[in-house]
N, CA, C and O of each residue as an XYZ file, in Angstrom:
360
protein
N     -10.640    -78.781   -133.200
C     -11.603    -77.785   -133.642
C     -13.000    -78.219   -133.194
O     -13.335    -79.384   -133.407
N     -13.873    -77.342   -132.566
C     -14.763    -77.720   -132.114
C     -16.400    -77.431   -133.218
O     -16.554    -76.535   -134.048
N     -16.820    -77.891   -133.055
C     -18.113    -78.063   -134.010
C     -19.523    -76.909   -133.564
O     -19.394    -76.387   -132.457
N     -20.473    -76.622   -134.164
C     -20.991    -75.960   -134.298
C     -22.662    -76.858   -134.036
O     -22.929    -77.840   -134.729
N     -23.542    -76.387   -133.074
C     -24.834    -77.022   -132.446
C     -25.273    -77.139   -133.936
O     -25.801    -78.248   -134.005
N     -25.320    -76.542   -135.184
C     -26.308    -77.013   -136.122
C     -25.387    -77.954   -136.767
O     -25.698    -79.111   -136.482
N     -24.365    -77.871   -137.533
C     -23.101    -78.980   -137.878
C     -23.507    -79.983   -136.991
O     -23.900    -80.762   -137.859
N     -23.758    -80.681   -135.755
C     -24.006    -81.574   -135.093
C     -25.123    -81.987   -135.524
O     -25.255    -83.087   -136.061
N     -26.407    -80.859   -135.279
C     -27.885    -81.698   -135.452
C     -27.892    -81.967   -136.763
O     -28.939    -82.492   -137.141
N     -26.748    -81.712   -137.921
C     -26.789    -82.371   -138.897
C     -26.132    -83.940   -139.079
O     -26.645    -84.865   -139.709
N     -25.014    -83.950   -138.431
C     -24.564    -84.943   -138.354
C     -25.471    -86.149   -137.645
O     -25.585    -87.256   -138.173
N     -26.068    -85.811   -136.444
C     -26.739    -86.405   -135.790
C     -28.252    -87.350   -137.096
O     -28.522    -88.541   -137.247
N     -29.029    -85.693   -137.939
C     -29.830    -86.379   -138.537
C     -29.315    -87.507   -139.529
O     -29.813    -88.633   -139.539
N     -28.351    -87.144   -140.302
C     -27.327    -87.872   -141.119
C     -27.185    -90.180   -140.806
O     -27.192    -91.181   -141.522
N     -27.093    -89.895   -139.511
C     -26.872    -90.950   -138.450
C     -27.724    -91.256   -138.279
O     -27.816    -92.437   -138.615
N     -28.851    -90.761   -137.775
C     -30.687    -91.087   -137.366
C     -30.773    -92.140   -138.569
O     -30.709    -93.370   -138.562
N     -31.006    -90.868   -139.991
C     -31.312    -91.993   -141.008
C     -30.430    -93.249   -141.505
O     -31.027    -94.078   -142.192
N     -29.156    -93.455   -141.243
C     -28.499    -94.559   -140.957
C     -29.651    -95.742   -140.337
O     -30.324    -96.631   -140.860
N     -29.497    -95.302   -139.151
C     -30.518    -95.911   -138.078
C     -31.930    -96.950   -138.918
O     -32.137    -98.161   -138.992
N     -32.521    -95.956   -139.337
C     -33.489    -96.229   -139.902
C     -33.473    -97.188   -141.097
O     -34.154    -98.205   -141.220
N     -32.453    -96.617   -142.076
C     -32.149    -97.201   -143.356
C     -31.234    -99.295   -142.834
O     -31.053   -100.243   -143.599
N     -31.064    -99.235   -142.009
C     -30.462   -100.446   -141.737
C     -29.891   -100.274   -140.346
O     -28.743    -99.959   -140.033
N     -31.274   -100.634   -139.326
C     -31.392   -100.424   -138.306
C     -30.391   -102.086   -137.698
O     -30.052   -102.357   -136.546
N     -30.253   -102.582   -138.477
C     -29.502   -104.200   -138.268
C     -28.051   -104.130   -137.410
O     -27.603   -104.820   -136.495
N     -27.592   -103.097   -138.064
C     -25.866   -102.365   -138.001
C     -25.993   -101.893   -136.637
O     -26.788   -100.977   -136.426
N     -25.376   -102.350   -135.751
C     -25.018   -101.650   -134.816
C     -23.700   -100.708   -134.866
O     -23.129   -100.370   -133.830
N     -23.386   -100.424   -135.792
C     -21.918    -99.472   -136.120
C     -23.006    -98.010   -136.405
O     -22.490    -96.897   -136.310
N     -24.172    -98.109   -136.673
C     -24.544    -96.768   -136.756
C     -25.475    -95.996   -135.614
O     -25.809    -94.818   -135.744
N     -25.785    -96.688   -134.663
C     -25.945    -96.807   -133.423
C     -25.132    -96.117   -132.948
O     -25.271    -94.926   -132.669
N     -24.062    -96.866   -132.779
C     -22.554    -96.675   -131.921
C     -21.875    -95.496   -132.157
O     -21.451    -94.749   -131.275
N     -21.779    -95.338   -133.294
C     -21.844    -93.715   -133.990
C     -22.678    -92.334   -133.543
O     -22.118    -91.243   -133.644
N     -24.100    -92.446   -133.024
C     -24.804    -91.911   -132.582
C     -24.609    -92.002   -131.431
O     -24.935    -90.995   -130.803
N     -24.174    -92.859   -130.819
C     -23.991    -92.811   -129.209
C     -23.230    -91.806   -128.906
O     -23.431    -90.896   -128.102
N     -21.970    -92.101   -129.877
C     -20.188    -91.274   -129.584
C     -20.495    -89.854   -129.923
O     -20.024    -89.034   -129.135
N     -21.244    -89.349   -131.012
C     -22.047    -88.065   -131.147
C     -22.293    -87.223   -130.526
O     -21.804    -86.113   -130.315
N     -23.947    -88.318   -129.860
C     -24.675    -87.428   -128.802
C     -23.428    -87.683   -127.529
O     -23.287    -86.562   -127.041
N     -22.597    -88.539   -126.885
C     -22.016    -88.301   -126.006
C     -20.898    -87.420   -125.553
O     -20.576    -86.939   -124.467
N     -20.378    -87.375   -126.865
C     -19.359    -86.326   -127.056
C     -19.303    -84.902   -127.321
O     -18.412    -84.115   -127.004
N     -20.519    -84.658   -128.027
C     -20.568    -83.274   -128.479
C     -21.972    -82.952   -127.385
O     -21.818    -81.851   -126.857
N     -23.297    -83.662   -126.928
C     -24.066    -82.996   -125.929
C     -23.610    -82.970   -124.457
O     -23.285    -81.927   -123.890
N     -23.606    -84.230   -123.855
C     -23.116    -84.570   -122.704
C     -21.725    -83.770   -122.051
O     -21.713    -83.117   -121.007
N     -20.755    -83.978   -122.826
C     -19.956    -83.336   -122.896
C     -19.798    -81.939   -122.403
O     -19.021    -81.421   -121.600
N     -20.999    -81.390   -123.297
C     -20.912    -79.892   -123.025
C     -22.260    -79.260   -122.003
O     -22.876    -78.195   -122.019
N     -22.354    -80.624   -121.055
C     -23.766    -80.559   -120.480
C     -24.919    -79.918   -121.030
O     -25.467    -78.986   -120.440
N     -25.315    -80.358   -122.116
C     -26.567    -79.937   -122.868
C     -27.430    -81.304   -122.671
O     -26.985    -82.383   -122.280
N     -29.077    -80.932   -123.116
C     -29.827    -81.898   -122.908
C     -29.403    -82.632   -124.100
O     -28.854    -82.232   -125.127
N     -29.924    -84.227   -123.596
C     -29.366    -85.080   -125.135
C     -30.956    -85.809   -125.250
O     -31.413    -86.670   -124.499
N     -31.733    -85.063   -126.634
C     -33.023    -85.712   -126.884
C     -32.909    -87.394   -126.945
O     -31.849    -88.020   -126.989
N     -34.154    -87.919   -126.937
C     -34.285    -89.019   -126.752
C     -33.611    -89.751   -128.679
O     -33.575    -89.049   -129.690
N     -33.247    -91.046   -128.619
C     -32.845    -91.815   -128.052
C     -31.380    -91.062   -127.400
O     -30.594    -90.288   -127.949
N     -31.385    -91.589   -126.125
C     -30.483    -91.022   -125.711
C     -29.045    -91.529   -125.492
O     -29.167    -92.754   -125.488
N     -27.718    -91.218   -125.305
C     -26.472    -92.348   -125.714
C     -26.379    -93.798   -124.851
O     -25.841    -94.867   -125.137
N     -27.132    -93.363   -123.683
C     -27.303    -94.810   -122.885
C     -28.477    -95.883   -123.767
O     -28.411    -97.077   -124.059
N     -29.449    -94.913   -123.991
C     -30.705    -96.119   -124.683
C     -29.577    -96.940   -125.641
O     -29.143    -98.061   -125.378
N     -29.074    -95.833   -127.225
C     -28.457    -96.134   -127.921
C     -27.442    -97.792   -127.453
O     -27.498    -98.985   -127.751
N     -26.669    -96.971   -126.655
C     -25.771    -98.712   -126.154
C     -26.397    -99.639   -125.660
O     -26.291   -100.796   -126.065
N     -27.272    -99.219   -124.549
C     -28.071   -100.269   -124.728
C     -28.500   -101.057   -125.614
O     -28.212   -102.241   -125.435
N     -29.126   -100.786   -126.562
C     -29.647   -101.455   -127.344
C     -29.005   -102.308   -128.922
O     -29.459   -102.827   -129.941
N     -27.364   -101.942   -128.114
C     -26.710   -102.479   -129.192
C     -25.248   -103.298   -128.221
O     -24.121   -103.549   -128.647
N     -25.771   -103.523   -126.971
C     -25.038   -104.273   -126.193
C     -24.870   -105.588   -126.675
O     -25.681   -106.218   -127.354
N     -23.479   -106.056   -126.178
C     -23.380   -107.656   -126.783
C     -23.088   -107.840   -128.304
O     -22.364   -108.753   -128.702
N     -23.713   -106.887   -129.186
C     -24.013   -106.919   -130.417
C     -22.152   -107.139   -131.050
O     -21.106   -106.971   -130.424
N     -22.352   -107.517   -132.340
C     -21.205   -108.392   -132.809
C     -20.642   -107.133   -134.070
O     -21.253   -107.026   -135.134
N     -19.528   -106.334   -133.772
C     -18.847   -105.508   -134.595
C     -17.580   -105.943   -135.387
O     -16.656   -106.556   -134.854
N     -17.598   -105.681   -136.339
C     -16.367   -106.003   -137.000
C     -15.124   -104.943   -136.402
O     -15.293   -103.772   -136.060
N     -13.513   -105.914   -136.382
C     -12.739   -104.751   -136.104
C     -12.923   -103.737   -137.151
O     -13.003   -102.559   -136.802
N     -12.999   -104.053   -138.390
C     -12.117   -103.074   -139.170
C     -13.684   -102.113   -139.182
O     -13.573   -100.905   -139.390
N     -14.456   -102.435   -139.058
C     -15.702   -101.310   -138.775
C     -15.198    -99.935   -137.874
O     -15.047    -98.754   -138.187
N     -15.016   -100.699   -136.594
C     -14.498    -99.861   -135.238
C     -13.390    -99.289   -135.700
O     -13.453    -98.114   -135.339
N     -12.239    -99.500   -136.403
C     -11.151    -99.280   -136.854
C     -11.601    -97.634   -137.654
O     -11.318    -96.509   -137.243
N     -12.423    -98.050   -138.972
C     -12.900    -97.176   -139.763
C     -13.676    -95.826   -139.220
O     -13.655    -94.688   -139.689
N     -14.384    -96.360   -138.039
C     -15.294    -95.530   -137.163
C     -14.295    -94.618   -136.729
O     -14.436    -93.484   -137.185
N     -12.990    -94.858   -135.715
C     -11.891    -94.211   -134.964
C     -11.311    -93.812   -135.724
O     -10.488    -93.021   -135.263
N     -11.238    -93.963   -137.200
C      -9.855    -93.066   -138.117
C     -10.931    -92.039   -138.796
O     -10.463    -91.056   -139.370
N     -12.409    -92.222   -138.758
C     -12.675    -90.999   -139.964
C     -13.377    -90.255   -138.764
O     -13.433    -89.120   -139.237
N     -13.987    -90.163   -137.429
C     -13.994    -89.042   -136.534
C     -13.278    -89.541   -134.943
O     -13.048    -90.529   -134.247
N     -13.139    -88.025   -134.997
C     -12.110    -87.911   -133.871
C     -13.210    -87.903   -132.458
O     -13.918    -86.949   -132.136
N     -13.136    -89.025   -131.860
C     -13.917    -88.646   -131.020
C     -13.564    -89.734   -129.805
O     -13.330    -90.936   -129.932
N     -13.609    -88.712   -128.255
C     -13.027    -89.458   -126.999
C     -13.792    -91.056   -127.052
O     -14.962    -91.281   -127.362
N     -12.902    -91.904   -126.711
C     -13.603    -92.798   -126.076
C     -14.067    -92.931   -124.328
O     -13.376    -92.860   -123.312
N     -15.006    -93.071   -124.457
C     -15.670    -92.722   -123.097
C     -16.442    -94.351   -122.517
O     -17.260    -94.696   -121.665
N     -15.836    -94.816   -123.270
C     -16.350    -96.438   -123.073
C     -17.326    -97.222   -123.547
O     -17.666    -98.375   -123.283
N     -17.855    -96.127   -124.544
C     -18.521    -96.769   -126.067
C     -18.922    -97.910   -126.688
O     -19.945    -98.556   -126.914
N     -17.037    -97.938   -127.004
C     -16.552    -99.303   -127.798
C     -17.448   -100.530   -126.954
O     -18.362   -101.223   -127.403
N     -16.830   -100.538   -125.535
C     -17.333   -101.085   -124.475
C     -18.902   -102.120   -124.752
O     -19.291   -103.191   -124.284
N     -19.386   -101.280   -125.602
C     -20.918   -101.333   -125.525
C     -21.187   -102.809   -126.627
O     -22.267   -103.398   -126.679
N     -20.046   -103.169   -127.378
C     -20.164   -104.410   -128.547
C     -19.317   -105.360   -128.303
O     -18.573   -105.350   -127.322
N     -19.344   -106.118   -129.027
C     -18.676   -107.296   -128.839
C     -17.392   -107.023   -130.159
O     -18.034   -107.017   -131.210
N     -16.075   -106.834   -130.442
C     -15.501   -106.219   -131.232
C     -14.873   -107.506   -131.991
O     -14.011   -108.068   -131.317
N     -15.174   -108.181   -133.468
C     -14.536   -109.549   -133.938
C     -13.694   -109.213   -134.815
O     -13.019   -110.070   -135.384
């Protein structure tokens, strides 16, 4: 089932303030990446700044728990496009 442009920019703000609230977590980052990559990119729409490359970037290397990534992949459905890729997974 496919999602709806405002359902997204909600989800998206939802995630932002993640970001903000405990900018430490790279699981909420990574979340925002899979987001904007999946639901803008995807559907070739512009993807506002931070954008899913900044996003991984800036959470490259970074140290994820499995059962985080685990939790991330069972509560949304979303392609991996090489994401995961972007952390270090312990």
């Amino acid at each position: 089932m496919s999602m709806s442009l405002n359902e997204i920019r909600e989800i998206e703000q939802y995630a932002a303030t993640a970001v903000q609230l405990d900018g430490e977590s790279p699981i909420y980052k990574l979340f925002l990446a899979c987001v904007k990559g999946d639901y803008y990119e995807s559907n070739g729409l512009l993807v506002r700044p931070p954008t899913t490359d900044q996003l991984l970037s800036e959470i490259s290397g970074s140290r994820v728990e499995k059962a985080e990534i685990e939790r991330l992949r069972q509560s949304v459905l979303i392609r991996d496009n090489g994401y995961f890729d972007a952390v270090n997974i312990v």
